[in-house]
Phi, psi and omega in degrees: 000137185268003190256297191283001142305298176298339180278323202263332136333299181286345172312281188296338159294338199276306192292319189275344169282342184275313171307328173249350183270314188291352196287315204293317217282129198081020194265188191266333161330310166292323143345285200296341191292315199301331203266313185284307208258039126289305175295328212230219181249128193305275191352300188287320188300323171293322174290328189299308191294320187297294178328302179320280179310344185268328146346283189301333188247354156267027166255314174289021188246316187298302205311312184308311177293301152329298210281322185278004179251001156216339134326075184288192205270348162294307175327303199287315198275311184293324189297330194250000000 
């Protein structure tokens, strides 16, 4: 069904930006933007900043997928 695809897209869309915005907020990354982009041009710092993390979390989104195509969720469930 496409209607209960999409909720569920946005579901998930929902938990992982809320899930990185409370992960992120206050860290020393953020810090360090806030400092550059006092110094530097906010514009270039924000396209910068954004770009990074999306770097960063899509290696960690491949990385994830990978690891759940050989690992199973008992392995896993016991790890944690």
């Amino acid at each position: 069904n496409k209607k209960a695809k999409r909720r569920l897209d946005k579901t998930v869309f929902m938990q992982s930006a809320t899930m990185t915005f409370v992960a992120e907020w206050g860290d020393r990354s953020q810090i360090a933007t806030i400092a550059m982009g006092a110094a530097q041009n906010p514009v270039g710092v924000c396209v910068g900043g954004v770009l990074g993390h999306c770097i960063c979390s899509g290696i960690a989104v491949v990385g994830g997928k990978m690891l759940a195509e050989r690992i199973s969720e008992k392995v896993g469930d016991i790890s944690a």
